[in-house]
N, C-alpha and C positions, 0 to 999 in steps of 0.2 A: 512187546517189551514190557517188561515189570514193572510197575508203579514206582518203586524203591531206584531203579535203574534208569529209568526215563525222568524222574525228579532231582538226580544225581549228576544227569548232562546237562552240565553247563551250555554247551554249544547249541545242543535241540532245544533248550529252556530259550536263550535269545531268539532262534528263528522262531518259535512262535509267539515271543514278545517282541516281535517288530517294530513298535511304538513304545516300549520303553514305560510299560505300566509298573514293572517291579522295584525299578529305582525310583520311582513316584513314591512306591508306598515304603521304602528305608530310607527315602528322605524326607521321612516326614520330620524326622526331629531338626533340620534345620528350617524346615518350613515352617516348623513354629516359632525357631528362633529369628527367622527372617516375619513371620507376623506379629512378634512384642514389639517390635521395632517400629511396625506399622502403627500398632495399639497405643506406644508411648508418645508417637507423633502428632496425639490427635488432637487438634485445638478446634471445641465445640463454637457454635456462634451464638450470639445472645438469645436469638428468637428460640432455640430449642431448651432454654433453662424455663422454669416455672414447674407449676403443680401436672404433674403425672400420675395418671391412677388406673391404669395398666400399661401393658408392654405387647406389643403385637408383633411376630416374624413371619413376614409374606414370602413365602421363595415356596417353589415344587424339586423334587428332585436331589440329586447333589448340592444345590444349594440350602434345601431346607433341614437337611440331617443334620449341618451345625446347629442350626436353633433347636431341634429334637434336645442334641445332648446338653446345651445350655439349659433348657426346661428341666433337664432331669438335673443336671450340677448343680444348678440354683436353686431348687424344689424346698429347700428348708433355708434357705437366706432371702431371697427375693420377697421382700413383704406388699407386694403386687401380684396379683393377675398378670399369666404371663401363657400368651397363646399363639401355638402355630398355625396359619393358615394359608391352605393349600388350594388355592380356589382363584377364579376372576373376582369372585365375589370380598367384600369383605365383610365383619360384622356390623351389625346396626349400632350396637355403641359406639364406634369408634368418632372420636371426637376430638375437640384442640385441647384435651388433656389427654389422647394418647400419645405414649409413642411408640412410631412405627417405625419398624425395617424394612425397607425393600430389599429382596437377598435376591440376585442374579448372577449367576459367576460371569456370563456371556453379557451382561446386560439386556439382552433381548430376549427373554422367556416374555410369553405372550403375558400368560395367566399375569406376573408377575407386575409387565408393565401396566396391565392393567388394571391390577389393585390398587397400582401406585398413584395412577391417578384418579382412580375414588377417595382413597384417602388425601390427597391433598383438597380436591372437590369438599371434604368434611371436616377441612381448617388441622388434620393433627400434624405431632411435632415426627417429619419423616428425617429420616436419616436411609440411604441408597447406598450398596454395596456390592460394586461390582467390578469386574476388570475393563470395563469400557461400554461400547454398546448405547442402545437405545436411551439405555436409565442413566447414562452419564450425561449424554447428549441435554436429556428432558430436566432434569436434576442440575444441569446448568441452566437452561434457559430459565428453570422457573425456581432460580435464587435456591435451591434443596440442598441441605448440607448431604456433600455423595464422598465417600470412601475409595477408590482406587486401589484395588487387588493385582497383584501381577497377574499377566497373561501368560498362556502356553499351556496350561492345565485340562484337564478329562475336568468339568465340575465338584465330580467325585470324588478326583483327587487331589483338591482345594480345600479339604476339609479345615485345615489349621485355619486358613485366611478370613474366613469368613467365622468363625468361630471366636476367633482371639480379637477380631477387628471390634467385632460387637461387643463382645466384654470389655474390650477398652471405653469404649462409650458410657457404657453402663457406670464404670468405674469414672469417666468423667464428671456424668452426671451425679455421683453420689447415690447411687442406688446400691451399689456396693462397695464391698471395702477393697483393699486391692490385694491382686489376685499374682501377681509375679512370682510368689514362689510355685506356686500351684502348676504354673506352664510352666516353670523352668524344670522343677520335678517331672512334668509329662514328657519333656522333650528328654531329658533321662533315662527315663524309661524307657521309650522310645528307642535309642540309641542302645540298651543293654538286649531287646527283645530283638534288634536288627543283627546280632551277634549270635541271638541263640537260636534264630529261627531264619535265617537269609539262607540263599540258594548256597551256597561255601558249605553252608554246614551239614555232613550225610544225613539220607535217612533214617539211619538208624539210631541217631540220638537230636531227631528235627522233628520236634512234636508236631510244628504246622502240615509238613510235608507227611506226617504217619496220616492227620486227620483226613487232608484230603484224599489219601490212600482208601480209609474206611466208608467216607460220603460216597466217593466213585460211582455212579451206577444205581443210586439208592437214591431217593425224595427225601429230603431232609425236615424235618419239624423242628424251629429253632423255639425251645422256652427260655423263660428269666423272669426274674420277678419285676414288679410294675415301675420300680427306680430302675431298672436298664431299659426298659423300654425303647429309648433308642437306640442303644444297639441291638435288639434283637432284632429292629426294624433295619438298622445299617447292613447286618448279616444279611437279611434277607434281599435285602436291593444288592448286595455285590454280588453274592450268587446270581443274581439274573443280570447286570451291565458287565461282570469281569466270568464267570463261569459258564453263562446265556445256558443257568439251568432254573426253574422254578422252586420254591420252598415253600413252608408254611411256617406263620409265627406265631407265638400268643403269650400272654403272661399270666404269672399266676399273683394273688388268687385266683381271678377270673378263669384260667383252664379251668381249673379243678370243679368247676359248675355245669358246666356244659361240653366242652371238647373232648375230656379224658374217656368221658362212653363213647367216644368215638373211635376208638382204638380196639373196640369189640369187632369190628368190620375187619379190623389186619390180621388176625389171628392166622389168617391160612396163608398170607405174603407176606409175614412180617419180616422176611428177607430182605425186600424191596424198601424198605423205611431204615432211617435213623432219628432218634433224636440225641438232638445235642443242647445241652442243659450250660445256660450262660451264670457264674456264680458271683457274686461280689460282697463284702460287708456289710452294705448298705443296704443289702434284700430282708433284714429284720428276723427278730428268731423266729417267730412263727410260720411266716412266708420259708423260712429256710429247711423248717421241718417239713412243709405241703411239698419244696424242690425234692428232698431227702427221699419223702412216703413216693411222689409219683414217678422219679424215677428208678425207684425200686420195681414197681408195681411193673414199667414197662418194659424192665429187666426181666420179670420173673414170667413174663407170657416172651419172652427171646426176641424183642426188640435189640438190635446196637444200641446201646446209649455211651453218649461222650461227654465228657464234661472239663467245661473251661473257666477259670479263674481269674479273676482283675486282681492286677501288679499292681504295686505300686503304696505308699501311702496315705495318698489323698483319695479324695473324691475326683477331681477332675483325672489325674491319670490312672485310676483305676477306669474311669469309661472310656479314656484314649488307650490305654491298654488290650481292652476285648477288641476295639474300634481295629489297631491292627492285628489282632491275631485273626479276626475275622476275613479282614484286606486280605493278608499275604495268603491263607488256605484257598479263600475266592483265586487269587494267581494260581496259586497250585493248581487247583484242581481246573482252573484254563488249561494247564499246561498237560495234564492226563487224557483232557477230551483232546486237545490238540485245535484248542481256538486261541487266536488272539485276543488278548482282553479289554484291549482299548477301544475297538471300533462298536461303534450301537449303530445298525444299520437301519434294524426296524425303525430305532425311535426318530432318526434323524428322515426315515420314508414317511413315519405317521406326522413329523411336523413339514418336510415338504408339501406334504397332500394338504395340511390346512392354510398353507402359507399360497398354495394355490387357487385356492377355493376363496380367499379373500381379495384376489387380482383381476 
């Protein structure tokens, strides 16, 4: 069947979304209106006010790509050090002038819980974000102000919650200014991009659905300059949990030093490759001419190249913007291989095995 034609049945598009990952991602804009709600509710406790002199988000996975794109939203307002970490471990500074997130959608990520309690081992001010689980459990018994996310969620697809949960905080604490039109504009946008690009609408005027048409079959190289960073990083984890295909990411400058000679090797399959070039306002003029120069350069040796644009007004829903045009082509192009995109089998085998190995 045609890519055009098989992206167009409605009927084959639900059998192979048998878990319901595509209305996860067109619902996202009430899931963020269901997370201000969260974020406006939040009454911090006394012990977490005082002197702060950086900010640390512990989470792996689906959990940690909310704090990715806070990193990058905040990158010119947050007048803090502000660091994700993805490890057991945490860093050596961390102290009772940080603060710390512990970010778990499940509460039980190993890595996570057990950041969580080094960091409290090292006296800092934690705040726990999860929908239940271990760290709600721990987070009660040991006095820890903890957040409460709804449950039912892929992690992945909790993206609002744990995003908007922490920006509330932030904005408790006075680290920032507040941030309400910003999400209400995302969740906007949100809602206009679920219009122009949701399964209803053909392929023939459904940008999402043409790209996954053109990725099909092809390795993908996703760039953007170093303020998208996390999405180029989001792109590339949905490709592998909703499409269970591999990609490669990088940003520029940094390509442009070392990865672009690497493209000398394709010349003879550069059938087999795309790149897709992620663009926003925020990537700066110069950074914008290096995007402009290299993906000419990988045009003119007959690379595919695509390129995608951040909606919207602001800063935040321009990176909630690529965030889901990235999502819904990851469905799509599930729906071309003919996988479901919710189930992670491997990953939930690799944590069986360690969850064994500890018994």
């Amino acid at each position: 069947m045609k890519p055009e034609k098989r992206l167009d049945n409605i009927k084959l598009m639900e059998r192979v979304d048998s878990h319901g990952m595509c209305s996860r991602i067109l619902g996202l804009s009430d899931q963020i209106a269901d997370a201000l709600d969260i974020a406006k509710g939040i009454r911090l406790p006394k012990r977490l006010k005082g002197n702060i002199s950086e900010v640390i988000f512990s989470g792996v996975g689906g959990s940690a790509i909310g704090a990715d794109l806070l990193k990058s939203y905040l990158a010119r307002d947050l007048g803090l050090p502000l660091l994700v970490n993805r490890d057991y471990e945490i860093p050596a500074f961390t102290g009772n002038s940080t603060l710390f997130f512990a970010l778990s959608y499940s509460g039980n990520t190993e890595e996570t819980v057990t950041a969580y309690k080094r960091a409290k081992k090292r006296g800092a001010k934690i705040v726990a974000i999860s929908s239940g689980g271990k760290l709600e459990a721990l987070a009660g018994k040991d006095a820890i102000f903890h957040i409460k996310i709804p449950q039912g969620y892929p992690p992945r697809a909790a993206i609002s919650f744990l995003t908007i949960a922490a920006l509330g905080v932030l904005r408790r604490m006075a680290l920032i200014s507040d941030r309400s039109q910003d999400i209400r504009e995302t969740a906007d946008v949100f809602k206009k991009m679920a219009l122009l690009m949701g399964p209803s609408v053909p392929f023939s005027s459904n940008e999402a659905k043409r790209a996954a048409a053109e990725i099909n079959g092809r390795f993908p190289f996703l760039y953007g300059a170093e303020s998208l960073a996390s999405v180029v990083t989001r792109w590339r984890c949905q490709f592998a949990e909703n499409s269970k295909i591999l990609s490669s990411s990088n940003v520029l400058p940094e390509m442009n030093h070392n990865e672009i000679e690497g493209w000398e090797s394709f010349r003879k399959s550069k059938d087999s490759f795309i790149a897709l070039f992620l663009r926003c306002r925020c990537e700066g003029e110069r950074v914008a001419r290096r995007l402009d120069i290299t993906k000419d350069l990988l045009s003119g040796r007959g690379v595919k190249t695509v390129e995608f644009t951040a909606r919207g007004r602001g800063r935040l829903s321009g990176l909630f913007s690529l965030v889901f045009t990235g999502d819904i082509i990851s469905f799509y192009l599930a729906v071309l291989r003919g996988v479901d995109p919710t189930p992670i089998d491997t990953i939930t085998l690799l944590k069986d095995k360690l969850v064994k190995e500890k018994t």
